[in-house]
C-alpha positions as CSV (number, residue, x, y, z in Angstrom):
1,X,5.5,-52.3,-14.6
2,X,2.9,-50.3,-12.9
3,X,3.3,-46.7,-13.3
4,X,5.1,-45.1,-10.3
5,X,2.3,-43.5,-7.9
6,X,3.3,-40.3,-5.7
7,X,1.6,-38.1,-2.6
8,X,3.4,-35.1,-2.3
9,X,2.1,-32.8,0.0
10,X,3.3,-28.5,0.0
11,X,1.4,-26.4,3.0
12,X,2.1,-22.8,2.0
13,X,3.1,-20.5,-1.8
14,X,6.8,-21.2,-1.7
15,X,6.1,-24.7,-1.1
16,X,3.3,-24.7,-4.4
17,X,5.8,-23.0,-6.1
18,X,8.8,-25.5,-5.4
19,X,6.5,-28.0,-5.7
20,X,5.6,-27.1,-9.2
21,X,9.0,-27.2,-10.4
22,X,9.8,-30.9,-9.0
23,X,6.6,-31.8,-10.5
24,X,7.5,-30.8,-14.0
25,X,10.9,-32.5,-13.6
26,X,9.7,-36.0,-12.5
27,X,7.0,-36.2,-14.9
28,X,9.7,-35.2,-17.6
29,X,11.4,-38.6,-16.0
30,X,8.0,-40.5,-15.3
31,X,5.9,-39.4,-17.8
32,X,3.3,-41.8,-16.7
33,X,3.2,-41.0,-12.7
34,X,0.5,-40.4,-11.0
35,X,0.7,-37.7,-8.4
36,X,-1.6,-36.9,-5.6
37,X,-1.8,-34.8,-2.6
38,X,-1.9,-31.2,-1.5
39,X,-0.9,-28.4,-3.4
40,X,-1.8,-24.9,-4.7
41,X,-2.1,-23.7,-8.4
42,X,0.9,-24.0,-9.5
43,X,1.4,-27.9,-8.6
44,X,-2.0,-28.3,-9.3
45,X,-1.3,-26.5,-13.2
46,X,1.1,-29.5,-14.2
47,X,-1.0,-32.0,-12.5
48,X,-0.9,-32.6,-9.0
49,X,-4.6,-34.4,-8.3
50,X,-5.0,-32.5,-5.0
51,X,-7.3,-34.2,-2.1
52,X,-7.7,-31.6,-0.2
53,X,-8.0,-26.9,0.2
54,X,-4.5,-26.2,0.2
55,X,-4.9,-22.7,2.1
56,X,-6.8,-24.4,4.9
57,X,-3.0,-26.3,5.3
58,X,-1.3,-22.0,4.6
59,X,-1.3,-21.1,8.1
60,X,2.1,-20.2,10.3
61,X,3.0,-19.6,13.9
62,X,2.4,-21.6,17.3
63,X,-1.1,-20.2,18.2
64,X,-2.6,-19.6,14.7
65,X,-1.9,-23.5,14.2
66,X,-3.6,-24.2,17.1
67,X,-6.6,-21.8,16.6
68,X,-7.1,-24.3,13.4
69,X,-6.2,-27.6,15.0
70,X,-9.3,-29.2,14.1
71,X,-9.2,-28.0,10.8
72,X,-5.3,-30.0,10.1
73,X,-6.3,-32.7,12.2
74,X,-8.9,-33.7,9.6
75,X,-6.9,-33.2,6.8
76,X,-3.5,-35.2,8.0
77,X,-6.4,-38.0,8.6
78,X,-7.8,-37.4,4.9
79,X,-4.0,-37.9,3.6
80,X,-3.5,-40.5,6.0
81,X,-6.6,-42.3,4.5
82,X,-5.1,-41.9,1.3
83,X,-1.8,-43.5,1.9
84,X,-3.9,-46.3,3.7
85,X,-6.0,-47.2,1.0
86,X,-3.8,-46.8,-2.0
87,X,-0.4,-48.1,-3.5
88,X,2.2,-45.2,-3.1
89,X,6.0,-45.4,-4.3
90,X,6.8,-42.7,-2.2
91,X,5.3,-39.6,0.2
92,X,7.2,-36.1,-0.4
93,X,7.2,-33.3,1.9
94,X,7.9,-30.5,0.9
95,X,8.9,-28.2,3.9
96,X,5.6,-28.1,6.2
97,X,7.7,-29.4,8.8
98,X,4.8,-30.2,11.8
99,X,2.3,-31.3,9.4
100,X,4.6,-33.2,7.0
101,X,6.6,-34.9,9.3
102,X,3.7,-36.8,10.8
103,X,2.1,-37.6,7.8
104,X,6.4,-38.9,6.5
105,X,6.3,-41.4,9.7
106,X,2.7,-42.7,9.2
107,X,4.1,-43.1,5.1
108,X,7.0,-45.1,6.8
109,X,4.8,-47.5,8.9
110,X,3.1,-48.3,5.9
111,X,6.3,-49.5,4.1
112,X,6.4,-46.2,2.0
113,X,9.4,-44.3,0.9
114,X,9.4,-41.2,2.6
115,X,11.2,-38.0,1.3
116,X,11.4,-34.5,3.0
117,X,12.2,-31.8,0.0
118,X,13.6,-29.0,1.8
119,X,14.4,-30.1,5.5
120,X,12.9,-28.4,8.7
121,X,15.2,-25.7,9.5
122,X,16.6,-27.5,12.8
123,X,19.9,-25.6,12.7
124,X,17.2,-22.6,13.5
125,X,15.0,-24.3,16.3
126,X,17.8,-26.4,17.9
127,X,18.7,-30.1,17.6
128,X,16.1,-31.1,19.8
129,X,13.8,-32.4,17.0
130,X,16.7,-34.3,15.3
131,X,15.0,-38.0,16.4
132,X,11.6,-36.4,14.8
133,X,13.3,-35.9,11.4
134,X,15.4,-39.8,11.6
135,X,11.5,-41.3,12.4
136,X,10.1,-39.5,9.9
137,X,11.8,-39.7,6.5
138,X,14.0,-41.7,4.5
139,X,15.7,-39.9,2.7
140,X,16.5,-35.5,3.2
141,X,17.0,-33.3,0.2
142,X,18.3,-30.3,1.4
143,X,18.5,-26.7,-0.5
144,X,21.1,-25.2,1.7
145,X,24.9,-25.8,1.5
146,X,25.5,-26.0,5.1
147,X,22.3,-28.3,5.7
148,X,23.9,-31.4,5.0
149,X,27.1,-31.4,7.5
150,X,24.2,-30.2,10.2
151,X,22.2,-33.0,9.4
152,X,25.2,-35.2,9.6
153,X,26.2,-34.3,12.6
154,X,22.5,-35.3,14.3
155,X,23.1,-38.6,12.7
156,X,20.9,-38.1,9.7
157,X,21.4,-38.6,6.1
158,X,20.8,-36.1,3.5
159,X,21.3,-34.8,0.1
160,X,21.9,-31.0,-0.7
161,X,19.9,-30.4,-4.4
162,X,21.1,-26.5,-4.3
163,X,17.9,-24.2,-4.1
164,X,15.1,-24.5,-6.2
165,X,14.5,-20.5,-6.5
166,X,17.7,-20.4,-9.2
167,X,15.6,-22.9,-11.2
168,X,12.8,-19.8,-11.9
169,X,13.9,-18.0,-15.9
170,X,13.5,-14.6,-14.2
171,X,16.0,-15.5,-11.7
172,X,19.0,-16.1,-13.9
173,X,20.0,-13.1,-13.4
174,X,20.2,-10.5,-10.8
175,X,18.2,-7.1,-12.1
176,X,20.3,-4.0,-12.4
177,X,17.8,-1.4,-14.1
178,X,15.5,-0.7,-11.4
179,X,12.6,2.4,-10.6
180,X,14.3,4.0,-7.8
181,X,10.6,5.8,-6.8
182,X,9.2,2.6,-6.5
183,X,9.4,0.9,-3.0
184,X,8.2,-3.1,-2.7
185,X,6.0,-3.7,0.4
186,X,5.3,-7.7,1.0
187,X,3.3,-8.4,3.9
188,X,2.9,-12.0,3.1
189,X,0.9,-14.7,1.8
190,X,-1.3,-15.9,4.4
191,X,-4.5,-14.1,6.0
192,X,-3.1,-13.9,9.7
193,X,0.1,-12.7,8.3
194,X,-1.6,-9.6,6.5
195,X,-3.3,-8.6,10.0
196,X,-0.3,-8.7,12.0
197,X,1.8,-6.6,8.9
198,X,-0.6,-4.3,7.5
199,X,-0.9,-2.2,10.3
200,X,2.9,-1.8,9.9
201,X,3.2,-0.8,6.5
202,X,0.6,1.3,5.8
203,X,2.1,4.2,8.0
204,X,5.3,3.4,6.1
205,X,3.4,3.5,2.6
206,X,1.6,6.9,4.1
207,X,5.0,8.4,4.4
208,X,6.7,7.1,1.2
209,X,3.7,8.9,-0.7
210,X,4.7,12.1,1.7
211,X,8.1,11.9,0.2
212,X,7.1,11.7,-3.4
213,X,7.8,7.9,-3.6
214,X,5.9,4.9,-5.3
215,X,4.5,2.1,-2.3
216,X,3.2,-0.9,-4.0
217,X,1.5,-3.8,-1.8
218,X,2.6,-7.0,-3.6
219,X,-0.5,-9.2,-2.0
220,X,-2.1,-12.5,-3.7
221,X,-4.9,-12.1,-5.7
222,X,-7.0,-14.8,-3.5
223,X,-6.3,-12.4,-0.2
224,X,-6.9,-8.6,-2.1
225,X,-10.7,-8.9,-1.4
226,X,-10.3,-9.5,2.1
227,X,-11.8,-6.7,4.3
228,X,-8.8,-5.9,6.1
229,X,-7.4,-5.2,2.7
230,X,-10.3,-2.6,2.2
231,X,-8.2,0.2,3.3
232,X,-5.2,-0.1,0.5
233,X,-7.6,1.5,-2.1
234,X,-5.4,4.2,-2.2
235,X,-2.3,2.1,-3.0
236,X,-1.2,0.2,-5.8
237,X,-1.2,-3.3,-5.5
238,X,0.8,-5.7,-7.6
239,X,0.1,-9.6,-7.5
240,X,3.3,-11.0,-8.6
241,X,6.2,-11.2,-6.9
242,X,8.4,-11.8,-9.0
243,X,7.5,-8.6,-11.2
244,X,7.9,-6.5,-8.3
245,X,10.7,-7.4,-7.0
246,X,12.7,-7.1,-10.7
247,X,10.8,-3.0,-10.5
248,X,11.4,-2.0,-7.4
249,X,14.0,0.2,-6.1
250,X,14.0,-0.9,-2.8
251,X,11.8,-3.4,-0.6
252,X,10.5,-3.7,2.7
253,X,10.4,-7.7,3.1
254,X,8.7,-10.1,5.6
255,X,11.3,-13.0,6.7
256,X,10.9,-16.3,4.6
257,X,12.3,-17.8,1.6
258,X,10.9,-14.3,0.3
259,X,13.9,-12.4,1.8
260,X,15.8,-14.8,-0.2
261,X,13.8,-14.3,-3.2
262,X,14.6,-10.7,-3.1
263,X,18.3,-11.2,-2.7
264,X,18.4,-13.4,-5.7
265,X,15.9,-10.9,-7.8
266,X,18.8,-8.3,-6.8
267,X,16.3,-6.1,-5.2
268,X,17.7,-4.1,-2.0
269,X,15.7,-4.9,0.8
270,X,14.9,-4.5,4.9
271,X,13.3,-7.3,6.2
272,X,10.7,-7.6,9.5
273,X,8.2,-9.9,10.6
274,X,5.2,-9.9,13.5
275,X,3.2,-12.2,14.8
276,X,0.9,-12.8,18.0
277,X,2.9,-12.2,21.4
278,X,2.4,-16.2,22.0
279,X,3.6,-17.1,18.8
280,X,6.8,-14.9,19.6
281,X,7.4,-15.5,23.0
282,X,7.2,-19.7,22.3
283,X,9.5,-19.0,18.8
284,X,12.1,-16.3,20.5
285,X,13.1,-19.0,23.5
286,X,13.2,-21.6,20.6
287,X,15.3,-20.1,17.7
288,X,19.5,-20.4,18.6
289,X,20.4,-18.2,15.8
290,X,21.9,-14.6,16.5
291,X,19.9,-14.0,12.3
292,X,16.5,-14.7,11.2
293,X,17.1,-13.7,7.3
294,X,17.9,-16.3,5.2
295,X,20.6,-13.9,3.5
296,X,22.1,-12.8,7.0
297,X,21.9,-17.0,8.0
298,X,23.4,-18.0,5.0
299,X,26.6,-15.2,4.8
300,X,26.8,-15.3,8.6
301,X,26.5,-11.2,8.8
302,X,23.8,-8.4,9.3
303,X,23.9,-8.1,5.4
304,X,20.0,-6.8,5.6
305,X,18.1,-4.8,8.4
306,X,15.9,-6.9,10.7
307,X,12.7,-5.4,11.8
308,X,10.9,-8.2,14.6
309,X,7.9,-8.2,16.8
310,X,8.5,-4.7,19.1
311,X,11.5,-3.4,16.8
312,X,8.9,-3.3,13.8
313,X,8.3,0.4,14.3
314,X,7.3,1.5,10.8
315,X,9.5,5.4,11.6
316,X,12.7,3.2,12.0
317,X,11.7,1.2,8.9
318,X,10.9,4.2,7.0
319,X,14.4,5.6,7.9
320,X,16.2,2.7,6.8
321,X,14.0,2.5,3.3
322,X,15.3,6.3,2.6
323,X,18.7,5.4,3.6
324,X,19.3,2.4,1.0
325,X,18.0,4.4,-1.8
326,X,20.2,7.5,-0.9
327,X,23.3,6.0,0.3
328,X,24.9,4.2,-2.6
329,X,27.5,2.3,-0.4
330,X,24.6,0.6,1.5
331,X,22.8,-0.4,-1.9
332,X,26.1,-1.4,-3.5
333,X,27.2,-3.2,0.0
334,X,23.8,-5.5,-0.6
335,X,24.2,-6.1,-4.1
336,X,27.2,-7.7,-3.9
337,X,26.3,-10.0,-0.6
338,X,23.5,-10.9,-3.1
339,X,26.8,-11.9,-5.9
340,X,27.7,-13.9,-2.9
341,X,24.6,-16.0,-1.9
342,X,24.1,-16.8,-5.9
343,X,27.8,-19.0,-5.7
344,X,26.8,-20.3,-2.3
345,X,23.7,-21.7,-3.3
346,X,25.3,-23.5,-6.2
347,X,23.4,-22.4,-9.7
348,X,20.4,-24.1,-10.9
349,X,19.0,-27.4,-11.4
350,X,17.9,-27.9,-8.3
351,X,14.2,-29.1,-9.0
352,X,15.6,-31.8,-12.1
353,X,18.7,-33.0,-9.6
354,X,15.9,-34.0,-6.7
355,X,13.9,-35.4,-9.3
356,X,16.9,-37.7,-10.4
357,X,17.2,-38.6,-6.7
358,X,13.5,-39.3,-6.1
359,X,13.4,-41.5,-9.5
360,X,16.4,-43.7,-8.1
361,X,15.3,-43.8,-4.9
362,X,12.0,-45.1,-5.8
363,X,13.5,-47.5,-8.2
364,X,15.7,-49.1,-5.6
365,X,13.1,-49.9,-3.4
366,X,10.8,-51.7,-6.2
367,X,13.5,-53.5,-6.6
């Protein structure tokens, strides 16, 4: 038989980083796929043939999407060129909702398999994109416990993997042994995320160093050499996540799967997030949850601070940094919410049990 042939397509680092890990598992299944698309680094490192620049696709909120409309336009008609012209088993998604679930209906009208890994976070924005999701994919892989009796109730059929973050070594474990002088700052991993969150945390930074205390910026190394980077030369900066967040005595978090990176990493952590007043104002009448966390979401309580849009003031941040690293009960409080989230999410093996699904799912329909 012909060797199975995949487009996969991640928009953003958690994405490449997920993506990676599925990769590794279906070639360990298919050794002989072929696998194309859009990816970063890591799915690109175990050999994702990418067709297109993967941070032209790393871009989030309402208006900066729309400042670089022209920009995904071409590419979802590049991909959709590439589905056209070539013999695909299946298309992948992996999160990228508004991008991916176009691209996942235009797979479908071609008589492709289409599979979304990690489903849009509808239980966040409202049901009202349910009939999106059912015309766009086949099949939903979920990474969320509660994901699949939500999906279920919109009259859509899905899978629950568990979480792909518990497939990462360093995360096997939750750190204990941690530098209590040394405070995590993540402003993010995308350009317009850094200008919106930089002018936030360098006034906390300023003030850590007042108190005697250890800011690092945890920023990616593609981003560091940006200019409005230039004025961190007086910080440290750290390029890995993951090795920050296993240092760090506390962390000042912008919402994502990062806030649930930190959680799992064990790191004790106040979360916050800015964006343009557009981007807000269209997102705040459109989210239904009284949480934007993933930790809160997930253990249905105000387990970590939330910082967002006006309420980011970096003096009430700062206050709530010192506070966690004096007040024992608030650190122990969060580490074992943290205990928690590990047993909801269900272990590891995420990335080989999606893998397994993908391979049967692909088999059927040669069949």
């Amino acid at each position: 038989m012909m060797p199975k042939r995949i487009f996969i397509v991640a928009g953003e680092m958690s994405g490449d980083i997920h993506g990676a890990l599925l990769i590794a598992q279906l070639r360990k299944l298919m050794p002989d796929c072929i696998i194309e698309g859009i990816g970063g680094p890591a799915m690109q490192e175990q050999g994702l043939q990418s067709i297109a620049d993967f941070s032209s696709l790393n871009v989030s909120g309402f208006w900066e999407v729309v400042r670089k409309y022209s920009t995904l336009s071409s590419i979802l008609t590049q991909c959709k060129a590439s589905l056209t012209n070539s013999v695909y088993d299946a298309f992948i998604g992996i999160d990228y909702p508004g991008f991916n679930m176009r691209l996942g209906r235009y797979a479908r009208s071609l008589g492709i398999l289409s599979i979304c890994y990690i489903a849009p976070q509808l239980w966040a924005w409202g049901k009202s994109r349910a009939d999106m999701v059912k015309r766009s994919y086949d099949e939903l892989l979920t990474v969320l416990p509660f994901e699949d009796n939500f999906f279920s109730e919109c009259g859509i059929q899905s899978k629950f993997v568990g979480h792909p973050l518990l497939d990462r070594p360093s995360l096997q474990q939750i750190t204990i042994n941690r530098d209590s002088t040394t405070i995590c700052l993540m402003p993010g991993s995308r350009k317009q995320e850094l200008a919106h969150h930089l002018p936030i945390l360098i006034p906390i930074a300023n003030t850590l160093l007042k108190a005697n205390l250890a800011p690092v910026f945890c920023i990616p190394k593609q981003l560091v050499h940006l200019p409005i980077c230039s004025s961190l030369h007086q910080f440290d900066i750290m390029h890995s996540t993951s090795e920050l967040m296993q240092e760090a005595g506390v962390g000042c978090v912008k919402m994502g799967t990062s806030t649930l990176e930190s959680a799992l990493y064990g790191m004790p952590f106040i979360s916050y997030y800015s964006t343009s007043f557009l981007s807000y104002a269209i997102s705040r009448n459109k989210i239904t949850l009284p949480y934007i966390s993933l930790p809160n979401i997930l253990l249905q309580r105000p387990l970590i601070p939330e910082y967002i849009q006006g309420n980011a003031n970096p003096n009430a941040m700062v206050t709530a940094i010192q506070d966690i690293l004096h007040q024992s009960q608030l650190r122990q409080s969060q580490l074992d919410g943290f205990m928690e989230l590990r047993s909801l999410l269900g272990g590891s093996g995420a990335s080989q049990r999606a893998a397994q699904l993908i391979m049967e799912l692909i088999q059927e329909r040669r069949k």
